[in-house]
Backbone as JSON Lines, residues from 0, in Angstrom:
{"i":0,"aa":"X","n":[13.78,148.25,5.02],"ca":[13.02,149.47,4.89],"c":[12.16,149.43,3.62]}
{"i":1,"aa":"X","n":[12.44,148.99,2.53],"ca":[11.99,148.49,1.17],"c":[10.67,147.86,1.47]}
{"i":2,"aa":"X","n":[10.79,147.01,2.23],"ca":[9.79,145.94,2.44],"c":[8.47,146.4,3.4]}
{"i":3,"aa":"X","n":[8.71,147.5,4.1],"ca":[8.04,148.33,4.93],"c":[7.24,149.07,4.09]}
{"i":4,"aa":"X","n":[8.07,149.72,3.58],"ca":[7.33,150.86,2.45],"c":[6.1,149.98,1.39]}
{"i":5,"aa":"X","n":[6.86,149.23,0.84],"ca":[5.69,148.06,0.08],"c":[4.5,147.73,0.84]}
{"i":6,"aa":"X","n":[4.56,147.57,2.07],"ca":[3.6,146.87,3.15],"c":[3.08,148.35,3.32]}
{"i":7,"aa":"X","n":[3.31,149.17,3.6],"ca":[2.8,150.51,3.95],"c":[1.58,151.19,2.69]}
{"i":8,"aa":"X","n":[2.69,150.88,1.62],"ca":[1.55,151.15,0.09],"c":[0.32,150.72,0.05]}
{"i":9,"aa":"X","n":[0.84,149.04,0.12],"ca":[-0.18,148.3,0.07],"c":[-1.41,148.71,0.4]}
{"i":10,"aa":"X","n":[-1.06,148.63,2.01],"ca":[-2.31,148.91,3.16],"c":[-2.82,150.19,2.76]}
{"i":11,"aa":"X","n":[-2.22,151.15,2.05],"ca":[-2.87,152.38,2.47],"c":[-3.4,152.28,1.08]}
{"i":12,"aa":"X","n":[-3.52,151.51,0.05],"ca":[-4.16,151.67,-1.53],"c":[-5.51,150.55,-1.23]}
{"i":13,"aa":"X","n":[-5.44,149.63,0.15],"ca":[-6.16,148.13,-0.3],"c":[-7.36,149.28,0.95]}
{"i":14,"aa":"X","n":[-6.99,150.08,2.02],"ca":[-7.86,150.23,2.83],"c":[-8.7,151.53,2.4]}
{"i":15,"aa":"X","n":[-10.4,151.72,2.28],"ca":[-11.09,152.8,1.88],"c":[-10.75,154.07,2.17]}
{"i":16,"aa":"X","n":[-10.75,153.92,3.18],"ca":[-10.18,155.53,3.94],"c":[-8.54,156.05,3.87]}
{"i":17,"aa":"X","n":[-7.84,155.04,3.34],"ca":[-6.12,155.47,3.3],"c":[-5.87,154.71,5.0]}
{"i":18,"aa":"X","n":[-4.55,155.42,5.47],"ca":[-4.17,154.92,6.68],"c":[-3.15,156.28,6.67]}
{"i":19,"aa":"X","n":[-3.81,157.21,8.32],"ca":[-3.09,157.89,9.09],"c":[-1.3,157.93,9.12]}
{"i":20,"aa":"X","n":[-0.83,158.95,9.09],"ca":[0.68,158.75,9.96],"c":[0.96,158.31,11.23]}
{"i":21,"aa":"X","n":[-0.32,158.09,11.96],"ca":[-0.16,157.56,13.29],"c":[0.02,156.02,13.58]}
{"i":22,"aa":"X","n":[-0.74,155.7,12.0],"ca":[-0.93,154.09,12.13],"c":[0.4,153.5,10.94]}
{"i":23,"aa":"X","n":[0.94,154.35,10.41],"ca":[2.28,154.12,9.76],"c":[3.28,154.12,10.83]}
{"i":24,"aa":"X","n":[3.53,154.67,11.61],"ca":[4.09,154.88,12.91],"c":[4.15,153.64,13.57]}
{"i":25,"aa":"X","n":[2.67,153.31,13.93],"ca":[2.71,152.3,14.73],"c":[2.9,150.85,14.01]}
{"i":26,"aa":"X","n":[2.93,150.94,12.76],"ca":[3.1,149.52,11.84],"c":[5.08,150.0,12.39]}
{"i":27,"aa":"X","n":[5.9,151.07,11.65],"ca":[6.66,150.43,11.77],"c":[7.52,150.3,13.32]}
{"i":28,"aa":"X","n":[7.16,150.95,14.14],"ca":[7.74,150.5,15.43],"c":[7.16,149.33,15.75]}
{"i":29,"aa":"X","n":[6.05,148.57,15.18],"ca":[6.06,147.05,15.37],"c":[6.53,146.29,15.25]}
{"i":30,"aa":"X","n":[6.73,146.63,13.4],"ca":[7.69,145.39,12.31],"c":[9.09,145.44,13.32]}
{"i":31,"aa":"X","n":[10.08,146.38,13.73],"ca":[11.03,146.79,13.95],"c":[11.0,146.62,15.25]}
{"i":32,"aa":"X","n":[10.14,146.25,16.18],"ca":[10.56,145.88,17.33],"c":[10.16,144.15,17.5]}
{"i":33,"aa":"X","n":[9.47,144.12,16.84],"ca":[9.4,142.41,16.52],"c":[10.1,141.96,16.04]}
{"i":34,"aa":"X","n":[10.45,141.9,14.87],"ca":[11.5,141.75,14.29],"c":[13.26,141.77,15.33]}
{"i":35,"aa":"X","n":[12.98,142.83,15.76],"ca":[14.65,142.77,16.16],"c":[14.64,141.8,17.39]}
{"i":36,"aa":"X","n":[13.59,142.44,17.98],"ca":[13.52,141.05,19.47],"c":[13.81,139.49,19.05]}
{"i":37,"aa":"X","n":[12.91,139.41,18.22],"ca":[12.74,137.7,17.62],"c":[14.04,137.85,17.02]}
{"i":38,"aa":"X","n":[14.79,138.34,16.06],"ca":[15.93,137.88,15.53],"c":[16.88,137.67,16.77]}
{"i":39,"aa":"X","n":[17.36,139.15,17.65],"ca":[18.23,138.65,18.11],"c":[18.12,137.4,19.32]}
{"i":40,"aa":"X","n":[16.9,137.19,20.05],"ca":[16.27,135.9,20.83],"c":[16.71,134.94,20.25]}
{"i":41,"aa":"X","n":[16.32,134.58,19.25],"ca":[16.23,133.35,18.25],"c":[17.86,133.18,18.1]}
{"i":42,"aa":"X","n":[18.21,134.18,17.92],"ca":[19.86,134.18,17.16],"c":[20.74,133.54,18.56]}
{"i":43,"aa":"X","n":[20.47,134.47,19.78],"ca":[20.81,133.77,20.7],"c":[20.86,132.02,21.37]}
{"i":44,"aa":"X","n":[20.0,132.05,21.12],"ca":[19.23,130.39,21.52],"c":[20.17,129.47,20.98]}
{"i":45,"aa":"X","n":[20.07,129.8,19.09],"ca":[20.76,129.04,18.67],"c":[21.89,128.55,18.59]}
{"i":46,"aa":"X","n":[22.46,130.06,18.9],"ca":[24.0,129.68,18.93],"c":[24.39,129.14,20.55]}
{"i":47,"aa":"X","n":[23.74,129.48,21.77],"ca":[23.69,128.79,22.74],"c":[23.62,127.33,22.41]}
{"i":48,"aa":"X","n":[22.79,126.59,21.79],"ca":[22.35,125.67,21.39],"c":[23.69,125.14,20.54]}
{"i":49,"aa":"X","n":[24.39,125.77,19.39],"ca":[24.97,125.17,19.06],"c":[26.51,125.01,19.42]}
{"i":50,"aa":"X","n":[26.85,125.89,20.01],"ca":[27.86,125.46,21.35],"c":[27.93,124.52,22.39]}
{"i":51,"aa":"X","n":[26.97,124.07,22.44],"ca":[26.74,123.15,23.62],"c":[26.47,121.69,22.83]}
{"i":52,"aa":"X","n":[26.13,121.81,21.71],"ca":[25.67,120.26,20.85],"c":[27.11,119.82,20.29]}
{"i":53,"aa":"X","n":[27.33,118.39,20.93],"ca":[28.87,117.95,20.33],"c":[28.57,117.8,19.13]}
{"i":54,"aa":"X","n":[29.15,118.37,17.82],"ca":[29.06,118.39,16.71],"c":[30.13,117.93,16.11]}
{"i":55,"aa":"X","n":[30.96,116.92,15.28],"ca":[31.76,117.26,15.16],"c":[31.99,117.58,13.24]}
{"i":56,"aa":"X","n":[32.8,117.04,12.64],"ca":[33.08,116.88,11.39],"c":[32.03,116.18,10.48]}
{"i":57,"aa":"X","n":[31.3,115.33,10.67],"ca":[30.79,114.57,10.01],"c":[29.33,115.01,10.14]}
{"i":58,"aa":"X","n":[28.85,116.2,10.87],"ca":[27.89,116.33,11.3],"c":[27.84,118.16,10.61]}
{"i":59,"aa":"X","n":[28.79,118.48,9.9],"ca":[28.54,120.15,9.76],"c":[27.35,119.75,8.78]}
{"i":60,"aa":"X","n":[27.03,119.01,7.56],"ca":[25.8,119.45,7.08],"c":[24.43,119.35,7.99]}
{"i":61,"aa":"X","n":[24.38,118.72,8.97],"ca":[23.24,119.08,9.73],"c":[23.32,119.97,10.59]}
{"i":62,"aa":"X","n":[24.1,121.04,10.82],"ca":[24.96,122.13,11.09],"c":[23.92,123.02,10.14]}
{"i":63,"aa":"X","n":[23.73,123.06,9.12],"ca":[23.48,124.04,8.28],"c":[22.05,123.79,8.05]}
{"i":64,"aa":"X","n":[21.76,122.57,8.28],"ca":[20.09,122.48,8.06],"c":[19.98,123.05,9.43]}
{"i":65,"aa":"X","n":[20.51,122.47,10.84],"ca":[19.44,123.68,11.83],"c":[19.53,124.62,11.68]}
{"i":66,"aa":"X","n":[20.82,125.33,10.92],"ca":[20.86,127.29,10.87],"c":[19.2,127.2,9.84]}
{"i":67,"aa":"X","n":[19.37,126.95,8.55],"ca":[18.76,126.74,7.84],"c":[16.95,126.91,8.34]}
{"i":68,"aa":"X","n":[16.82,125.89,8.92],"ca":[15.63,125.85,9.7],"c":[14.7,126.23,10.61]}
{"i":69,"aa":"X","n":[15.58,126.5,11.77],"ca":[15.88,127.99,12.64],"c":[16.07,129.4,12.16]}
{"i":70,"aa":"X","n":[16.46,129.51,11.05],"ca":[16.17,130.96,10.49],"c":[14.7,130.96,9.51]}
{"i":71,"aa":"X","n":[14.28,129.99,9.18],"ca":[13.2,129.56,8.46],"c":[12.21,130.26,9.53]}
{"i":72,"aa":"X","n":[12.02,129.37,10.33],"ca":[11.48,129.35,11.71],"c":[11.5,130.98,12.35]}
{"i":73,"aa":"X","n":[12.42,131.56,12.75],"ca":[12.47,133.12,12.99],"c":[12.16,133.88,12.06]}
{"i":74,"aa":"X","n":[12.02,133.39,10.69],"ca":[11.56,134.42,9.64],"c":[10.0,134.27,9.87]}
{"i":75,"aa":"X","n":[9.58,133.29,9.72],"ca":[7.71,132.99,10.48],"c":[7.62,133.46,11.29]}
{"i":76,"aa":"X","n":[8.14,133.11,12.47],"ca":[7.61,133.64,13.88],"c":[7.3,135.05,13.81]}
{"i":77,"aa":"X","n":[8.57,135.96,13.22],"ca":[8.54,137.72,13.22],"c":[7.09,137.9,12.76]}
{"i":78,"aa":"X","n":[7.1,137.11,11.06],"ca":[5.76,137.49,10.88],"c":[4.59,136.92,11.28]}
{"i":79,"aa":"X","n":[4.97,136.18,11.71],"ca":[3.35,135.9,12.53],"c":[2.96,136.79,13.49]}
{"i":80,"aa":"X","n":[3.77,137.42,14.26],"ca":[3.41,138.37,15.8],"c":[3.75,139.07,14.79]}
{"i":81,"aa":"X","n":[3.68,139.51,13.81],"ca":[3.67,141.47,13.68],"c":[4.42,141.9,13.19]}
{"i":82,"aa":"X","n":[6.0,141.36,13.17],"ca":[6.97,141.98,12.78],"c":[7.87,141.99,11.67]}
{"i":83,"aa":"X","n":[8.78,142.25,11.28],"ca":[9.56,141.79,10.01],"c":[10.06,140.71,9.98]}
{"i":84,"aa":"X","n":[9.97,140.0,9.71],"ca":[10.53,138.82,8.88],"c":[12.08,138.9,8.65]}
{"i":85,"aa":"X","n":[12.04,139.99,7.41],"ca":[13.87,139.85,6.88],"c":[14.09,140.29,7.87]}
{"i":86,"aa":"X","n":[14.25,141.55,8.93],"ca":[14.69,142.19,9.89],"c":[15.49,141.2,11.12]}
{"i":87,"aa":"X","n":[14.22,140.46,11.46],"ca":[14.33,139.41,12.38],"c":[15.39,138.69,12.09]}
{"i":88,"aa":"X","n":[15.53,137.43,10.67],"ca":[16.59,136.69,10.01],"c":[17.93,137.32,9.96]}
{"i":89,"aa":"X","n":[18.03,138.46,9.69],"ca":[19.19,139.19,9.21],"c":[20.03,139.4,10.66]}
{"i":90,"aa":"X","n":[19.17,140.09,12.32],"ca":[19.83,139.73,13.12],"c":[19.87,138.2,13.88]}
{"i":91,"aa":"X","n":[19.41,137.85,13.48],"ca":[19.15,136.0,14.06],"c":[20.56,135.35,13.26]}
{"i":92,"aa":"X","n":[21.28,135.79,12.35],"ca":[22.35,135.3,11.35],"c":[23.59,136.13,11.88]}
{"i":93,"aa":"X","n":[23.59,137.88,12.81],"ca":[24.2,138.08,13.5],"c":[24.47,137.63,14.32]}
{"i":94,"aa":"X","n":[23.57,137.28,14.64],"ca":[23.82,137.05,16.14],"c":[24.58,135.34,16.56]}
{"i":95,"aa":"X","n":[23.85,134.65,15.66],"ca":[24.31,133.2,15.55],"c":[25.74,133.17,15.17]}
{"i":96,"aa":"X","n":[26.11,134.23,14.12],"ca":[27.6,134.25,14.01],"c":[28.56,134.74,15.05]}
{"i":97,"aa":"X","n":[28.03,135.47,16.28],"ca":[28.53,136.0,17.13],"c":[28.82,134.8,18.37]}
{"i":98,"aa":"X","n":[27.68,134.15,18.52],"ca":[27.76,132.99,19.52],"c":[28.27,131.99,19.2]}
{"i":99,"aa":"X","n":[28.17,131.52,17.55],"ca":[28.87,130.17,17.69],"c":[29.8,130.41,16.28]}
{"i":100,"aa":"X","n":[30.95,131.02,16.5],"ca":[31.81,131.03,15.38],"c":[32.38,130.13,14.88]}
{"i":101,"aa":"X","n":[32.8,129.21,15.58],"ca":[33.18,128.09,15.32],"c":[32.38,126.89,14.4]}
{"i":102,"aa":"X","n":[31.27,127.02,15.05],"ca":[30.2,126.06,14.59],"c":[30.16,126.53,13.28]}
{"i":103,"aa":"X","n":[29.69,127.73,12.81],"ca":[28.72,128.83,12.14],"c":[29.89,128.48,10.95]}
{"i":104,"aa":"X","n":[30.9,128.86,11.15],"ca":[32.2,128.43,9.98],"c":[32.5,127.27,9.05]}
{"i":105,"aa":"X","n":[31.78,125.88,10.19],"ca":[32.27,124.85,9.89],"c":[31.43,124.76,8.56]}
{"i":106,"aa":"X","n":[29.75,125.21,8.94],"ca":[29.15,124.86,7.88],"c":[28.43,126.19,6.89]}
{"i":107,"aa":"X","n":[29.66,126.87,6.51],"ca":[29.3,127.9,5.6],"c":[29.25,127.33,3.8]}
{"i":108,"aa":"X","n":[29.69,126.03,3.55],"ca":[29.78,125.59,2.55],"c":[28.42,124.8,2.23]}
{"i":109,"aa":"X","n":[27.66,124.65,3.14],"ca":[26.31,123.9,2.98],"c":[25.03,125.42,2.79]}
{"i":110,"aa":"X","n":[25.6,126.46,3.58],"ca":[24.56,127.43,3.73],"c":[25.14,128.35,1.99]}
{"i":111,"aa":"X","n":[26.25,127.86,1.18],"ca":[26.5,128.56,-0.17],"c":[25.41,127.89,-1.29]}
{"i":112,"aa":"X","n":[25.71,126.52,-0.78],"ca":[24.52,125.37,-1.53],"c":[23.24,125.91,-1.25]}
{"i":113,"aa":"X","n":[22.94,126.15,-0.19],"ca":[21.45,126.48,-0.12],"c":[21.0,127.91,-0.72]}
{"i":114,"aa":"X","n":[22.63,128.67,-0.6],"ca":[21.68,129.81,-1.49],"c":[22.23,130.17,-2.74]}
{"i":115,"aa":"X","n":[22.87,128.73,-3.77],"ca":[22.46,129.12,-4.85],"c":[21.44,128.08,-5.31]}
{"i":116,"aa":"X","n":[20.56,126.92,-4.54],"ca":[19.27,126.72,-4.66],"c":[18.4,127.47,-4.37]}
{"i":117,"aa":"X","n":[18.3,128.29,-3.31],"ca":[17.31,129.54,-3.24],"c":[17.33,130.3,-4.67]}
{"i":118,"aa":"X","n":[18.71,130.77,-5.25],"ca":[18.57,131.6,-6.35],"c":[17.89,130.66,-7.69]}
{"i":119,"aa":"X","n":[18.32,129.58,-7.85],"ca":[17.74,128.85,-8.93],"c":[16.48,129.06,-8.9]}
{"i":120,"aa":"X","n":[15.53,128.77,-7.43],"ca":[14.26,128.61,-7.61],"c":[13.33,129.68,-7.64]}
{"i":121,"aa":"X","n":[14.49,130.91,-7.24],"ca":[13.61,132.43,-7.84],"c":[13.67,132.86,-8.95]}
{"i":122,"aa":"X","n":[14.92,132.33,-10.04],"ca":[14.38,131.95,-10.75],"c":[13.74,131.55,-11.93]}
{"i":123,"aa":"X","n":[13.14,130.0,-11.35],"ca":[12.24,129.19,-11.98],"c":[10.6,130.1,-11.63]}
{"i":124,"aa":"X","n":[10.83,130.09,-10.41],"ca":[9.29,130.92,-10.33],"c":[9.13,132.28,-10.7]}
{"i":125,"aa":"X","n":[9.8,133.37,-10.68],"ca":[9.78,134.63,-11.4],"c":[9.86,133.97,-13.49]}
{"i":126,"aa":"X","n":[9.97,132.84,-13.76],"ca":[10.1,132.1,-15.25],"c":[8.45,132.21,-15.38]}
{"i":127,"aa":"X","n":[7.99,131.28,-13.89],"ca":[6.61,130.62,-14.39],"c":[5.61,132.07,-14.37]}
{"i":128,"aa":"X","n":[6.19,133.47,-13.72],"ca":[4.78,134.15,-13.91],"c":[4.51,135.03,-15.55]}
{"i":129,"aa":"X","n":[5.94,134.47,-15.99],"ca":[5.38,135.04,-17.69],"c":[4.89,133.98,-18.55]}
{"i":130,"aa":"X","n":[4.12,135.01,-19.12],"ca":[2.7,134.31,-20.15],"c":[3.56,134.61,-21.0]}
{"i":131,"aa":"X","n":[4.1,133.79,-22.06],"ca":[4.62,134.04,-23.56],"c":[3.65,134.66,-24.28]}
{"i":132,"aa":"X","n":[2.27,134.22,-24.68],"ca":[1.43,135.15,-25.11],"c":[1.22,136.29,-24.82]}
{"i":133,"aa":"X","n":[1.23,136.9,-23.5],"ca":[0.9,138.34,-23.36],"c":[2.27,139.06,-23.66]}
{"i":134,"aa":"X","n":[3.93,138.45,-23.41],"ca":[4.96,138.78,-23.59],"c":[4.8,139.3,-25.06]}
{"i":135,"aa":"X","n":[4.65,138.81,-25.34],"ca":[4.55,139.15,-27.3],"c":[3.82,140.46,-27.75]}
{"i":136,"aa":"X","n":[2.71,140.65,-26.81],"ca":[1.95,141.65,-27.13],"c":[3.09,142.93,-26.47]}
{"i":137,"aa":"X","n":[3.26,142.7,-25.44],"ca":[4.45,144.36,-24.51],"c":[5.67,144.16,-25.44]}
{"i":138,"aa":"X","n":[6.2,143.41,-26.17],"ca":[7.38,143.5,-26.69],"c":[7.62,145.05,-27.51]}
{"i":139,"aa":"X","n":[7.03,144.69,-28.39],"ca":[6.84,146.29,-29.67],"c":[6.66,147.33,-29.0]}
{"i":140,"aa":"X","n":[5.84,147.82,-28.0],"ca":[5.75,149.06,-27.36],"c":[6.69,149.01,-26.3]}
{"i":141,"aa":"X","n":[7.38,148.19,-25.78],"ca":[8.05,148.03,-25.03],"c":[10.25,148.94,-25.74]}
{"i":142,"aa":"X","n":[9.92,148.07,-26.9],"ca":[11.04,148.48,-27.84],"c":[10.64,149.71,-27.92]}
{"i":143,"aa":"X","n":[9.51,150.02,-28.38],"ca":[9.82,151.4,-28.96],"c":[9.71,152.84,-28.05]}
{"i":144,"aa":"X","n":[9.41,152.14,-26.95],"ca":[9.67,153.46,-25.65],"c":[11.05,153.38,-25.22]}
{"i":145,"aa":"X","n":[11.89,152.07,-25.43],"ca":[12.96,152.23,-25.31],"c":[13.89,153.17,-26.12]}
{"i":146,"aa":"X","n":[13.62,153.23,-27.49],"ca":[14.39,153.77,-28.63],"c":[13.56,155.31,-29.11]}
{"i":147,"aa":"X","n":[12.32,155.2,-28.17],"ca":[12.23,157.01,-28.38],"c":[12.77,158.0,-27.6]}
């Protein structure tokens, strides 16, 4: 819903005329029906998919790159046709846990790795968008709105 509202701001500060309640409306019964279709589709497939692929022990880290990849993949797709993105992923990760529990279990220790590399590299890049020079200048007014 966060991410809606942001997208909603946006559009209605970037477009001349603002944007209607009719066309807020229709953004979010888009995001939200795209989104949920593609997640739970996608979520389905996969775990169809990964029930049926002899997988065994030696094979859970590539277990976690197709979750991995396939949710990559459903997070694009949503937004490419229209819809949410996180929305989509979030049931595509239900749903995959629903169809292939077994599978989905084996490789929860590869999908912990991947997201404390996701967290490292947010971050390194939330690091790279401060300017030390301009930091220096907000510091002092920064302190002192704190302490008034």
């Amino acid at each position: 819903m966060a991410v809606f509202l942001v997208l909603t701001l946006c559009t209605a500060l970037t477009q001349p005329a603002g944007i209607g309640a009719a066309e807020v409306v229709r953004m979010f019964v888009q995001q939200a029906l795209v989104g949920a279709v593609g997640g739970v589709a996608g979520g389905m497939a996969i775990g169809s998919l990964l029930r049926r692929l002899p997988l065994s022990g030696a094979a859970d880290g590539l277990t976690g790159l197709l979750l991995l990849s396939s949710g990559i993949a459903v997070f694009g797709g949503a937004g490419w046709l229209g819809g949410s993105g996180f929305l989509a992923v979030y049931l595509f990760g239900l749903s995959v846990a629903n169809r292939a529990h077994k599978v989905v279990e084996r490789s929860l220790a590869a999908m912990d790795g991947f997201a404390w590399l996701a967290q490292a590299l947010l971050f390194l890049l939330l690091g790279l968008l401060v300017t030390p020079r301009l930091l220096l200048d907000t510091v002092l007014p920064a302190l002192a709105w704190r302490w008034c």
